[in-house]
Every structure is written in structure tokens, then in C-alpha cells.
C-alpha positions as CSV (number, residue, x, y, z in Angstrom):
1,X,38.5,2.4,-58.7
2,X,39.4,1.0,-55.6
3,X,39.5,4.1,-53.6
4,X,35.5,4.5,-54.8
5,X,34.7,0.8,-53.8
6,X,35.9,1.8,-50.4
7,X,34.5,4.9,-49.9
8,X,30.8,3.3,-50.9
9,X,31.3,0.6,-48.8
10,X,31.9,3.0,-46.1
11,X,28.9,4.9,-46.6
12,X,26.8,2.2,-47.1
13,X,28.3,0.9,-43.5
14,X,27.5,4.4,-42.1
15,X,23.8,4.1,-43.5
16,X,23.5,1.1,-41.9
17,X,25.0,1.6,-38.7
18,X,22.7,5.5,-38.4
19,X,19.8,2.8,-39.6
20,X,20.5,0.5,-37.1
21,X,21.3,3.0,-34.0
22,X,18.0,4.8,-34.4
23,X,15.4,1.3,-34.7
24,X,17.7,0.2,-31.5
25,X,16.8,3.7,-29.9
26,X,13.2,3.7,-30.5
27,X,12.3,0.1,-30.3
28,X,14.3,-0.5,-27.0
29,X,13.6,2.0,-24.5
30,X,10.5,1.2,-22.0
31,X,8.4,3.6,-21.8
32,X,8.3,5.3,-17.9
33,X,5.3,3.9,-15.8
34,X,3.2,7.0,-14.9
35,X,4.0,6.1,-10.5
36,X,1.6,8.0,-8.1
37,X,2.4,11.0,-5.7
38,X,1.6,13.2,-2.9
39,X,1.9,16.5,-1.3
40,X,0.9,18.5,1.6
41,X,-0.3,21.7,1.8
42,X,-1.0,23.2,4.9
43,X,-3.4,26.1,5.3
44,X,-0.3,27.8,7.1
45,X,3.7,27.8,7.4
46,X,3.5,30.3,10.5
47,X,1.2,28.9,13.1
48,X,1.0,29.4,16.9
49,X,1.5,27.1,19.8
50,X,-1.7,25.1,21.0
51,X,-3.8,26.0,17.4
52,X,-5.4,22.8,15.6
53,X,-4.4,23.7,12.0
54,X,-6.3,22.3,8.5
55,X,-3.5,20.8,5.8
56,X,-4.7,19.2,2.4
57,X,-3.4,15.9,1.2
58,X,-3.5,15.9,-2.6
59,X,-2.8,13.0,-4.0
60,X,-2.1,12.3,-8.2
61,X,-2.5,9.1,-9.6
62,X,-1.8,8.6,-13.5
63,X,-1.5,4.9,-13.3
64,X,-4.9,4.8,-15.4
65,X,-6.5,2.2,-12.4
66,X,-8.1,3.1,-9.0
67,X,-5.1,2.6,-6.1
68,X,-6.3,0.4,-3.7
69,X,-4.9,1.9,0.2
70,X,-4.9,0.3,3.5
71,X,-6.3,2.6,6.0
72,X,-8.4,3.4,9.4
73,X,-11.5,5.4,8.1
74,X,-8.9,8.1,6.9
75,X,-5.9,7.3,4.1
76,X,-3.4,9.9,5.3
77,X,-2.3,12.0,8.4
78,X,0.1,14.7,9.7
79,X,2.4,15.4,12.4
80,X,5.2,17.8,13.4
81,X,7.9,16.7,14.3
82,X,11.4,18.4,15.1
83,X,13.5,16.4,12.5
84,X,13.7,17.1,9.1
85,X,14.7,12.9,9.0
86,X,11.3,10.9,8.6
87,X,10.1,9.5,12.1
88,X,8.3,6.7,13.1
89,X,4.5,6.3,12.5
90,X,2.9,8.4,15.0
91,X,-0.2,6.1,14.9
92,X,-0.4,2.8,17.6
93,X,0.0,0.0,15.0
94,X,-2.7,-2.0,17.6
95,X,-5.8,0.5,16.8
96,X,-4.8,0.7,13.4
97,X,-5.3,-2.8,12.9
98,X,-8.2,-2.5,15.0
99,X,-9.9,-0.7,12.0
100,X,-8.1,-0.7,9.3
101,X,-10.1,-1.2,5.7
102,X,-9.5,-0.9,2.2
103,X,-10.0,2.5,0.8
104,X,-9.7,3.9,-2.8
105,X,-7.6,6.3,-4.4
106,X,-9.5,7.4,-8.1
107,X,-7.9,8.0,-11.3
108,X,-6.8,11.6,-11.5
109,X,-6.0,14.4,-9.1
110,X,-8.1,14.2,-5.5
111,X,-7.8,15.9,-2.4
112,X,-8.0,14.3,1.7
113,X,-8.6,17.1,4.2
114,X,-6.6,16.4,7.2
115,X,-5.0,18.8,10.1
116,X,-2.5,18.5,12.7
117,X,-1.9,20.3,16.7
118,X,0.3,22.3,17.3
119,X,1.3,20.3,20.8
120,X,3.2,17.1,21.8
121,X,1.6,14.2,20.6
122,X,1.6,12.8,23.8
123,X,1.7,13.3,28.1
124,X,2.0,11.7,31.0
125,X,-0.4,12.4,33.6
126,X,2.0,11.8,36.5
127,X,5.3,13.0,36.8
128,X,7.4,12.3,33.4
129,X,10.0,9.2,34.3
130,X,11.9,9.9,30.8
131,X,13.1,13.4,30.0
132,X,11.5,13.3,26.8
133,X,8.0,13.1,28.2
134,X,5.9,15.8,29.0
135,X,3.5,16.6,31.9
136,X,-0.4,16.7,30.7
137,X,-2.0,20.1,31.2
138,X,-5.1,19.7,33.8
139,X,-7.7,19.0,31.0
140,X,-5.4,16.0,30.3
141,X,-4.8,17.1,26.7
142,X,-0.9,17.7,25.4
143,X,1.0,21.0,26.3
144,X,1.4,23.0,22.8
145,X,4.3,23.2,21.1
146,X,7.5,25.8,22.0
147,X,8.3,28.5,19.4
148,X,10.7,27.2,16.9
149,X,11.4,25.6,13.9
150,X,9.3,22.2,12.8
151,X,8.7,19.8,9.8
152,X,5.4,18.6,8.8
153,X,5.3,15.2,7.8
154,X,2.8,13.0,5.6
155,X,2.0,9.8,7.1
156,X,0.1,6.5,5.9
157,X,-1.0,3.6,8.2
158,X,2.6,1.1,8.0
159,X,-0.2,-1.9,6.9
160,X,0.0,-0.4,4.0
161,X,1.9,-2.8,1.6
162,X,2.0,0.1,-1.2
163,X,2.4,3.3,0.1
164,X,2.5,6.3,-1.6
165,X,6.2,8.0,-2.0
166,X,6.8,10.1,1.1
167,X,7.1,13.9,0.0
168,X,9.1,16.9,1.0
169,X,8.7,17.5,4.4
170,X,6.6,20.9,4.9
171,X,8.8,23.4,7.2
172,X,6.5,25.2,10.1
173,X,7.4,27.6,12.2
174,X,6.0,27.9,15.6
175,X,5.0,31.1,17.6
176,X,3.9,32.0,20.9
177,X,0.1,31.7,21.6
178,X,-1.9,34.4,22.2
């Protein structure tokens, strides 16, 4: 008889324990919150030196509210750059602030048009006094790009106290003009 006690009391401890394992399961885990994200998709991967080429900024947000974003009449841009590491805003924070407003991101899946050159994002119109500089060409605009291997980068105005997560840099490659 005492053999059977034990054995009962042993199942009844295993009930309870399988009881007590699965209500701790269910009843303690939070449930994920839905977070918002991005992607780029530019119109090409192969583009040549000195083009002005269209990407598309599609944004999802399942967070069942409108996102409120801080930007200066556009949410998003995009920049090559030759590091796959993130680099620094490539917008002035001075004009940003000089026109930066609340926008709104909807509920759901929406999509920013945007674009990007495929040139320096910036010259000097004398002669270069740091070796990373580049000369203007005589319209005064940026000299394209050299052939080679770039990343496309998604950037938001650095006001913004809530960006969006940063995705995968796109990888571009560059070719001659013409």
C-alpha cells in the first residue's frame, strides 16, 4: 500500500507541476509590440556615373496609431556612400531646423518617392585644400561618381526623436557614363 500512496502522490505532483508550467507559459509571456520598419528600393542596382536615379521608401507600420515624424517637407532621403558602415546625416542640421515640421506616417503599408545622384555630394569651387574634396565642374554642380562599388543608405532628419530602424544598406554599382 505504500508503494501505491507514493506512486499517486507522484502523479498527482506531476499533474500539478504540467498544470502549473503551462498557465505560467501562457499567462506570462508579453505579447511582441508590432515596431515599424523601412526599406529601400531603388529603381536600379547598376546605374551610371552623373544619372539622377528614382528609389522608393516603403515604410510599414503595424503599431495600429498614425507615427508622428520630424521632417523638412520630405520624411526620408538617400545617399551613396562608399561604406557599408552608416555615415553621418548628409543633410546641414541648420536648414533642417530651418523647416523642419511634423509629418505623418498612416497605419498600414505607404510608399515616399525619393532619388539620389550619382555624384559627390559636395565641391569646392576653388582649388580643394583637403584631399577629400572635390573640384566643382564649370556649372558648379558635383562631379559624378567613379565606377565602383557603393551602398545606398536611408536617411531621416537627426531631429527626429523616434526614427525609424535603419535598414540594410542597398549595394550599387557604378558605371561609366555614356
Amino acid at each position: 500500500m505504500g508503494v501505491m500512496r507514493v506512486a499517486a502522490v507522484a502523479a498527482a505532483a506531476t499533474v500539478l507541476l504540467l498544470t502549473a508550467c503551462a498557465v505560467g507559459s501562457t499567462g506570462s509571456d508579453p505579447e511582441p509590440k508590432p515596431r515599424p520598419s523601412a526599406r529601400v528600393l531603388p529603381s536600379a542596382v547598376t546605374v551610371r556615373a552623373g544619372d539622377t536615379v528614382g528609389a522608393k521608401v516603403i515604410v510599414r507600420n503595424p503599431t495600429g496609431r498614425p507615427l508622428r515624424k520630424k521632417g523638412c517637407q520630405v520624411l526620408f532621403q538617400v545617399a551613396l556612400t562608399t561604406s557599408h558602415t552608416s555615415p553621418k546625416h548628409p543633410v546641414s542640421g541648420v536648414a533642417s531646423l530651418l523647416c523642419l515640421q511634423t509629418l505623418t506616417v498612416p497605419v498600414g503599408t505607404s510608399e515616399y518617392r525619393t532619388g539620389f545622384y550619382v555624384g559627390h555630394g559636395s565641391c569646392s569651387r576653388n582649388k580643394p585644400s583637403h584631399p577629400r574634396q572635390v573640384q566643382c565642374l564649370p556649372s558648379g554642380l558635383p562631379p559624378p561618381l567613379p565606377p565602383g562599388t557603393y551602398w545606398l543608405w536611408l536617411y531621416q532628419n537627426p531631429e527626429d526623436r523616434s526614427p525609424l530602424p535603419t535598414p540594410t544598406p542597398t549595394q550599387i554599382r557604378v558605371v561609366r557614363a555614356g
